[in-house]
N, C-alpha and C positions, 0 to 999 in steps of 0.2 A: 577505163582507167583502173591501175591496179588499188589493191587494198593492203594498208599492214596494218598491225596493231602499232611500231616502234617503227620511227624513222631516226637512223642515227648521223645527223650532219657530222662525220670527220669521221677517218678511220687511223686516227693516231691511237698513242695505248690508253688513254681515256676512253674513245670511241668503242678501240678494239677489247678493252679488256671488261665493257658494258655489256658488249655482243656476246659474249665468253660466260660472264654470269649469267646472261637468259639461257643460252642455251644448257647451262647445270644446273638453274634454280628455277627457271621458269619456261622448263621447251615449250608450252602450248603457245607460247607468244610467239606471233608471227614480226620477224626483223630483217629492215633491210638498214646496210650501213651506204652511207654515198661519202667517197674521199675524192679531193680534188687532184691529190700527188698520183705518182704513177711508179715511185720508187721509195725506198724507206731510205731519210736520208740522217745522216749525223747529227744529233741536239745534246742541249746538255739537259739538265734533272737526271744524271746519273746514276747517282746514289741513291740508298733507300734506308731506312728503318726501318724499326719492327712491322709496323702495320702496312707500308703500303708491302715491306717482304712478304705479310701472311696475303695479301692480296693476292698477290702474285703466285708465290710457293703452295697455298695451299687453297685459297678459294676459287682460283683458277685452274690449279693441278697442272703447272708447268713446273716441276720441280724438277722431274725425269730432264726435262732439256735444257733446265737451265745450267746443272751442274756438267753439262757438254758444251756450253756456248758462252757462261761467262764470267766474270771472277767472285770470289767471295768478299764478302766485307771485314776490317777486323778491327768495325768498332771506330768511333772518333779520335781523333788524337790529335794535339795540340802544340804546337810550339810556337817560344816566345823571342823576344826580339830588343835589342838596346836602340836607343831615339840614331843613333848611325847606322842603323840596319846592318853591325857587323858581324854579327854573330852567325855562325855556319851552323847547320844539325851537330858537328861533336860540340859545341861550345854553348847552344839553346837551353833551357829549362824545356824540359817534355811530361810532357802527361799524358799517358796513354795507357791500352789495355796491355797487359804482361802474359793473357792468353787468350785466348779467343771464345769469343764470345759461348752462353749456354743453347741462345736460340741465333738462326743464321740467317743473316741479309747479305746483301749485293751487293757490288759496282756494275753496273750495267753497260751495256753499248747499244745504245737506245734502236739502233736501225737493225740489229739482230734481234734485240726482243722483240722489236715489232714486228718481225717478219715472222719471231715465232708465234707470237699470239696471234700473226695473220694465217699462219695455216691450221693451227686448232681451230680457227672461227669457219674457216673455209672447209676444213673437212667435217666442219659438225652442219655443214650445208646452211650458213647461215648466207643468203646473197650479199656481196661485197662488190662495188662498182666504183673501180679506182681509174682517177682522169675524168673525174665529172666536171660538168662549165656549165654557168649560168645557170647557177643553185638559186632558184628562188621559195622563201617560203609564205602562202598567205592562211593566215591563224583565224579560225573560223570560231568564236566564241562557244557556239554551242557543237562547235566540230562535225564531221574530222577535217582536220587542218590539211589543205594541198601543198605538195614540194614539187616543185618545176625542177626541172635541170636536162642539160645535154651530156648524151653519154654515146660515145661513138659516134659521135653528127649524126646521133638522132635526137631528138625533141622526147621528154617523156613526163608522165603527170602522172604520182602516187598519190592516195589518200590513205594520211595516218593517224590514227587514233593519236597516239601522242608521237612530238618532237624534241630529240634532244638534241641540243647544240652543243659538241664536243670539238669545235673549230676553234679552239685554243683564245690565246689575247683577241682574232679578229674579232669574232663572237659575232657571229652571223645574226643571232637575233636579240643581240647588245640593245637593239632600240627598245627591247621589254625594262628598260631602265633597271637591271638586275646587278652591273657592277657600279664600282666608285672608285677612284683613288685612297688607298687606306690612309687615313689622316697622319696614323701614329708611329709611318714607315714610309723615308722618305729614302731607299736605300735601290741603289742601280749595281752593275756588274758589266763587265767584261771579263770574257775569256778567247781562248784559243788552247789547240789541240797540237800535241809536238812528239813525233817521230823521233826514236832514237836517243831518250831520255835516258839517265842512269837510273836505275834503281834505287831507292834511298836509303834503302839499309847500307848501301855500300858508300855512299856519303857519312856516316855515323864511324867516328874514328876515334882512338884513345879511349880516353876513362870512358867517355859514354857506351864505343862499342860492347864495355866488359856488363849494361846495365843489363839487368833479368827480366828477359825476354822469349817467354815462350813459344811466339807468333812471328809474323813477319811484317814491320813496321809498314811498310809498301801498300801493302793490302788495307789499308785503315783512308779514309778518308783524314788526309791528312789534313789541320788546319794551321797557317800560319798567322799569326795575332803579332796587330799592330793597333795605334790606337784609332779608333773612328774607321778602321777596315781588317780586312783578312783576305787570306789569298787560300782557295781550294788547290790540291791535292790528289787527284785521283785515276789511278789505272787501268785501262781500259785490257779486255782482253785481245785485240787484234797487235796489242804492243804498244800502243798512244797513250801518250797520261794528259789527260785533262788538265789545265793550269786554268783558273778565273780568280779575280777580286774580284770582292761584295762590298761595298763603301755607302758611307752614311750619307749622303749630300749634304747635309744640314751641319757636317762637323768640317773646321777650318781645312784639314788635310783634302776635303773633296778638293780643291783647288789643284793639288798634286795629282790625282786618278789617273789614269789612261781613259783617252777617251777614240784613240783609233789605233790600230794597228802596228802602226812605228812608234804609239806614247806609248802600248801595250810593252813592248820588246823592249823599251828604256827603260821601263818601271820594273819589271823583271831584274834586269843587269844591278839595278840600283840596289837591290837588298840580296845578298850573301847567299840566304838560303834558295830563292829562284834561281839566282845567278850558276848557283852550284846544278839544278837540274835541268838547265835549258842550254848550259853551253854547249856548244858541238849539236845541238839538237836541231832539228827544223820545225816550223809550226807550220802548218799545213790546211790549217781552215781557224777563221776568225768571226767573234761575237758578241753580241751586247744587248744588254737589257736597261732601259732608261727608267726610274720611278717606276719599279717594276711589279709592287705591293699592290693589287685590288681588292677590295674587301664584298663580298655579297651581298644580295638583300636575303635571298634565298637560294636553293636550290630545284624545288617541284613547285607549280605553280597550278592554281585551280584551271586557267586554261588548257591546263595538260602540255606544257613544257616543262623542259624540264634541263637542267644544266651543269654540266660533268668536267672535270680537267679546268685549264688553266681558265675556259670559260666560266668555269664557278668560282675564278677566284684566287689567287697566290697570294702567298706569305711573305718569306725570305728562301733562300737557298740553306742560310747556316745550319739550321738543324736537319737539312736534308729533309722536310716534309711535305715535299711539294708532290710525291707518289702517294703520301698517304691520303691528301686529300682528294687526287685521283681515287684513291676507296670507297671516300667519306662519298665522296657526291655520288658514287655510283651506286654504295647502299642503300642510300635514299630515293636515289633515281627507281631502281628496280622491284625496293620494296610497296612506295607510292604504285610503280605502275601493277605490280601484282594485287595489288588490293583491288585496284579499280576494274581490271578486268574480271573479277570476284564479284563485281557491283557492290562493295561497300564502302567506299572510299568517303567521305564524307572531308568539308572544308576545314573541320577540325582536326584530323589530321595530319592535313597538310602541312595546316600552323604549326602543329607539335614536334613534327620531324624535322621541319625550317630550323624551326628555333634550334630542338637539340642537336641538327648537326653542324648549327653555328657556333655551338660549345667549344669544338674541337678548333676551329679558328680561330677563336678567341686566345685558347690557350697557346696558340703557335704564336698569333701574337704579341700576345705578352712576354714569352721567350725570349724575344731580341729589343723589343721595342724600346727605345733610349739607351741602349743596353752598350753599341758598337763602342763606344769611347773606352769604357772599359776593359775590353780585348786588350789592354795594354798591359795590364797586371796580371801575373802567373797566380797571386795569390786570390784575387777575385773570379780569375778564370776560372781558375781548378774549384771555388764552392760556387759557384755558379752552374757549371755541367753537372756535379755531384746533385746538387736540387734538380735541374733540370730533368735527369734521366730518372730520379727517383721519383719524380709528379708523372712524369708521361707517363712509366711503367704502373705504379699504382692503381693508377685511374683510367689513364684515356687505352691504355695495351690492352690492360687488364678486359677491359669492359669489351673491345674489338676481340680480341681472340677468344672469349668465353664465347660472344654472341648468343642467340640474335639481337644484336645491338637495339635493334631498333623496338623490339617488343617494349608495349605498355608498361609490364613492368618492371623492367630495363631502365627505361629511362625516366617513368617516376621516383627510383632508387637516386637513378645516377644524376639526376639535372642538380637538384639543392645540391648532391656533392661537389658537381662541377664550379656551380656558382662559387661558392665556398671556396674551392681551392684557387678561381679566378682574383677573388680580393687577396689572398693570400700572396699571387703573383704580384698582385700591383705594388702591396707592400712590398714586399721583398726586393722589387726596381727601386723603389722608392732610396729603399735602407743601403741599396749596393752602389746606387748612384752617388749616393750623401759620401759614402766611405771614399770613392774613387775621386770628387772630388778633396777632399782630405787629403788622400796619396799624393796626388796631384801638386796639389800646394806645396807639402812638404817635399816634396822632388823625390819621394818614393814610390813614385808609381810602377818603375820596373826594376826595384830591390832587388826581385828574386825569380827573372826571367834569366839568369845565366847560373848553369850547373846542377839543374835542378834536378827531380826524375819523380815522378807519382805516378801511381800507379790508379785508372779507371775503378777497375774491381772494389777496391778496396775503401771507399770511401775517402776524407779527410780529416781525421778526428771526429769520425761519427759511426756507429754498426750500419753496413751499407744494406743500400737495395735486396742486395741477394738473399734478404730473410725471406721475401715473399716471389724471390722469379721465379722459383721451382714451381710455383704454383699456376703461377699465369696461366688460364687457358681453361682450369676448370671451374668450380663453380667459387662467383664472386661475395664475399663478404664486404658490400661497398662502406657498413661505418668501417670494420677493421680498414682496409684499402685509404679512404680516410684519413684516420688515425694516423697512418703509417706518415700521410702528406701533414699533420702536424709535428708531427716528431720531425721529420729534417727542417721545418723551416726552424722550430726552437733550437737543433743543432746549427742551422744556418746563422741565427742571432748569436747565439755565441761566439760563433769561429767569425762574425764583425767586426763584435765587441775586439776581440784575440786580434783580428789586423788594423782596427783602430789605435788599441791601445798597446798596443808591440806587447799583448802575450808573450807564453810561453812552447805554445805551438802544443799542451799536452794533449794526451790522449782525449777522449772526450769525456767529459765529469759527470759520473751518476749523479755526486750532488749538486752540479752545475746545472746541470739538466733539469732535478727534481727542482729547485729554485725555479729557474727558468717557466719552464712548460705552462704551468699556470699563470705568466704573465703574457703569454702574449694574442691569447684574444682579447685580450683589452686593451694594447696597442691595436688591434686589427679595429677593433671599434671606433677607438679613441683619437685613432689619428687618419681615418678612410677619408675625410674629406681635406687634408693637408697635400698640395700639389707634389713640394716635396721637404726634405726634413735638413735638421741642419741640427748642431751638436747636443743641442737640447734635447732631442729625441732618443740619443743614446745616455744622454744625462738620465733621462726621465724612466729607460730600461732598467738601467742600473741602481736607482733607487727600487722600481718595483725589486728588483730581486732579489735586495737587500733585505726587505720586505719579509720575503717568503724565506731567506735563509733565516731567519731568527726566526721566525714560526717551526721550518722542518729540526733545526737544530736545539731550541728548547732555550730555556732560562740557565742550562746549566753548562752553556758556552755561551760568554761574551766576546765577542767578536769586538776587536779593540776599532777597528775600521770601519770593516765591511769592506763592498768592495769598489775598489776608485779606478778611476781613471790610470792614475801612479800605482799601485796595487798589485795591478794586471801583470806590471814586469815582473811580479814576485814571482816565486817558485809558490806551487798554490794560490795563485792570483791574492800572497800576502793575506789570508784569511787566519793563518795560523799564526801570528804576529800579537803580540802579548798573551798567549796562551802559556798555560802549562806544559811541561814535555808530553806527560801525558794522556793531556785534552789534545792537543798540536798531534800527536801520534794517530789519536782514536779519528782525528777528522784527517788526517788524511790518507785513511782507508776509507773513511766513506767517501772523500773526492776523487780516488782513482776507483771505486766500484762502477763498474760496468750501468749506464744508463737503464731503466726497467720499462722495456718496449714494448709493443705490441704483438702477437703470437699465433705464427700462422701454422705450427709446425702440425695442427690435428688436422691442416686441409691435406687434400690428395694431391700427389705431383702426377703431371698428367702431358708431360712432355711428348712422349710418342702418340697421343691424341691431337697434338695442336700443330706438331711440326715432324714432318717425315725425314729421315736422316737417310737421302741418296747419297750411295759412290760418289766425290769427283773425281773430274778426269784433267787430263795435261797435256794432252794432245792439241787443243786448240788454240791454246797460249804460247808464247813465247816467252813472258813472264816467270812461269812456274816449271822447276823440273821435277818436282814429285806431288801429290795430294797433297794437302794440308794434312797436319797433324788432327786442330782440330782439338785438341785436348783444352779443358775451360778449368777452371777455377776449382771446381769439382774433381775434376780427373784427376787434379793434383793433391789436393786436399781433402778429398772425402765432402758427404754432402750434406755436411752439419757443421762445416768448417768455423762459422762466423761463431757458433753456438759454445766454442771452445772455453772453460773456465780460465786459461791463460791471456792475458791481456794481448787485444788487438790494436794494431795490425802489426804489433811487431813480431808477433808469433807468429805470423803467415810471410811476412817475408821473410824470417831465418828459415822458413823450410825451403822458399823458392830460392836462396842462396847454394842450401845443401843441395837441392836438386841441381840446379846449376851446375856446383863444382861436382858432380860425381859421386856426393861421399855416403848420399842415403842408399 
């Protein structure tokens, strides 16, 4: 009987992209992989983000071939919708990126990637044996564990030190009671794949055509919002664009879904903006996922299992992180088995890495959880992604692309911060859920889904992310990293407050801010065991704030009000309202001064360390007739752009206008 040290059930790109890291972090390990297919066929988990891209781009070093086989990403993008689904892309609210991205991900065409990552595994002589039957495995406590299987109608018996199961939802050794149903995600999907789609920029007509746009809308995983669903978006490079809904079950519209093939093609027809890219179109293969969230116990197990890809476990599709937790478990997978071959592995350990790379689920979780109803409002959308991208990057990017993720002191830094920013999401569902039922009530739920145009980059009434992405990659400051996740959510409570109480949409308030910031871990305290909140909660904000504005402002301004509910309409959210001219003058310089944040500018930017910038090419698409530009935010604006003493963002879009028209 043969021997390995790694026996890997599945050679999908879980399995395959496992294989791939031993052989660059661990060649002394001996690995066999056993897949049951015989061909790489079509799936979705298309798309990617940052982590599972560094996966891919650069812990695997397929970046040489990916920028030959498959398209770029340009960032998420979003449009919105009126309750008759009539609105086309020129007539939608959009939010999107305006250039493209500083570091690069993917749209993927999952049977090309595979195929590629099956020949790096095969020419690094890793043995792969595709068309296997009658996979059996029995787990020998004190090991090594036997794997039965027929390969070529023969009969054959390995013994391997450890077993991973990368055999996707079947989850060949599912009986280890490893997965569950995730309680707090009751959300399914279909899609289908359609030949001879228009390109979407060329759907985008009139005023919208003229918005400033550096990039090429097409390329962005596109998201269509509606309430309790959305409809993906995405490009394939053989010419196919990927169409799927994601739907809540749990919200009244499940009732409307597609649930097969002919409901798919009706529910398409029925809203403008599908309607606009599928006519004339063919779909060509059809699919679905039922209650599709599973949640882990673990990932490495003292018996020396071990569990990678959708066998470890799935989220949601919306934030496209279903590759990176293909990363997550595979870092864990291969760091556990490299220790033990070491002979140090000990049970504590194992507990350690479980836990922390439950972290990163947790927070995917949190992401959407309760959240789909929402999707209906352009204005809750757009500071919802804005948080969102600004927690991932800070903490969960940040900590994967410095790496080694998993070192001791790695993750004693990082677990309290994770926690920490974990209560922070709950609240923040909590406070976005309360407002949208609000919206809701009042019949302004989708006020401001037509005509819209925001820009990703640039935040919302807040100094965006971009303070610290130049830095990602090199060495991590996790309280500043942190820091950075208390500032947007205090930006988050404000721009609430601002669509609760029909603000005035300003810039974002240094002394709004400086008020704010110190009220709200005492809402995080004060209201963590509240299921959820209701106006009282924002009653209860807005006293603390009042609070702290008399304190930073002194005895020698009387604020006739403070700040109310009615207020908020004011120009100055009505703070300057029985004042002097003045006192009313002097404050409000300090209410437009730029918020005082946190500073990362004495770290090192260390870009060409974290991500290698290949040629691409055009030949392989029929999408693209030239490279991408490729040009980010930077390119245009120099790379201290946010740092400007002129007030943003409107100082960055008058330059993207000039650049636009020709006249810089």
């Amino acid at each position: 009987m043969n021997s390995v040290d790694v026996a890997i059930l599945g050679g999908g790109l879980a399995g395959l992209s496992l294989a791939r890291l031993f052989q660059r972090e661990c060649p002394e390990a001996k690995v066999l992989v056993l897949e049951r297919g015989t061909e790489f066929k079509r799936k979705v988990g298309e798309s990617t983000v940052e982590i599972g891209a560094h996966l891919l781009h650069e812990r695997l070093g397929l970046a040489p071939e990916l920028v030959k086989s498959q398209l770029p990403k340009n960032g998420l993008r979003f449009w919105f919708d009126d309750e008759e689904h009539s609105l086309g892309f020129s007539e939608a609210s959009e939010d999107g990126p305006a250039t493209y991205a500083y570091f690069r991900s993917y749209q993927f065409e999952r049977e090309t990637l595979e195929a590629t990552l099956f020949a790096h595994v095969e020419e690094g002589q890793t043995p792969i044996l595709r068309g296997v039957r009658k996979l059996k495995v029995d787990l020998t406590p004190a090991g090594p564990h036997r794997v039965h299987y027929e390969h070529e109608g023969q009969l054959a018996t390995v013994s391997a030190k450890w077993v991973v199961d990368a055999t996707g939802f079947r989850r060949l050794l599912g009986g280890e009671g490893n997965l569950a149903p995730e309680p707090r995600l009751n959300h399914s999907a279909t899609w289908g794949w359609f030949k001879d789609s228009p390109k979407l920029d060329d759907l985008v007509q009139g005023a919208a055509a003229k918005r400033m746009i550096f990039s090429e809308r097409f390329l962005s995983t596109n998201h269509l919002l509606n309430e309790g669903y959305w409809t993906w978006v995405i490009p394939l490079a053989s010419g196919l664009n990927s169409i799927g809904v994601g739907f809540d079950e749990d919200h009244p519209n499940a009732e409307f879904m597609p649930r097969t093939p002919e409901q798919f093609k009706e529910f398409l027809h029925r809203h403008k903006q599908t309607r606009e890219l599928t006519e004339g179109a063919t779909m060509v293969d059809y699919g679905a996922f039922n209650h599709m969230a599973k949640r882990p116990t673990r990932f490495v197990s003292e018996q020396r299992v071990a569990w990678i890809g959708t066998a470890a476990g799935f989220v949601d599709p919306f934030f496209s992180n279903g590759i990176d937790m293909i990363a997550l478990s595979c870092e864990a997978t291969i760091d556990t088995i490299r220790i033990d071959l070491r002979g140090t592995l000990t049970p504590d350990r194992i507990e350690r890495v479980n836990n922390f790379t439950l972290n990163f689920y947790e927070h995917f979780v949190l992401s959407v959880a309760g959240l789909y109803p929402t999707f209906a409002s352009q204005e809750l959308s757009v500071l919802r992604y804005r948080r969102e991208v600004h927690v991932y990057w800070a903490l969960y990017t940040w900590a994967y692309m410095n790496g080694p993720l998993l070192a001791e002191e790695n993750m004693a830094l990082l677990d309290p911060a994770f926690k920490e920013a974990q209560a922070r999401d709950r609240l923040f569902s909590r406070m976005i859920r309360s407002v949208y039922r609000e919206l809701k009530s009042r019949g302004d739920l989708r006020r401001f889904n037509k005509g819209r145009y925001t820009f990703n980059q640039l935040g919302w009434r807040f100094v965006p992310y971009v303070r610290f992405e130049q830095h990602v990659g090199g060495p991590m400051d996790v309280e500043r990293s942190l820091e950075a996740t208390r500032e947007i959510d205090t930006g988050c409570l404000l721009a609430l407050l601002d669509v609760l109480y029909n603000g005035d949409r300003s810039p974002q308030s240094g002394l709004m801010f400086a008020a704010a910031h110190p009220v709200f871990p005492g809402l995080l305290a004060d209201y963590k065991d509240h299921e959820e909140f209701d106006a009282e909660f924002f009653a209860d904000a807005l006293a603390r704030i009042n609070v702290q504005l008399k304190t930073i402002l002194g005895p020698e301004v009387e604020l006739a009000t403070g700040l109310t509910p009615e207020s908020f309409k004011r120009a100055f959210h009505g703070l300057t309202v029985g004042l002097s001219d003045e006192q009313a003058k002097a404050l409000r310089v300090r209410f437009n001064r730029k918020p005082e944040l946190i500073d990362f500018s004495d770290m090192p930017r260390t870009r060409d360390k974290v991500q290698t910038q290949d040629e691409w090419t055009v030949e392989h698409t029929p999408w693209l007739e030239d490279p991408p530009a490729f040009r980010s935010i930077y390119d245009l604006l120099g790379d201290d752009w946010w740092q400007s003493d002129v007030r943003q963002p409107f100082a960055v879009l008058q330059r993207l206008r000039e650049e636009l028209a020709g006249t810089k």
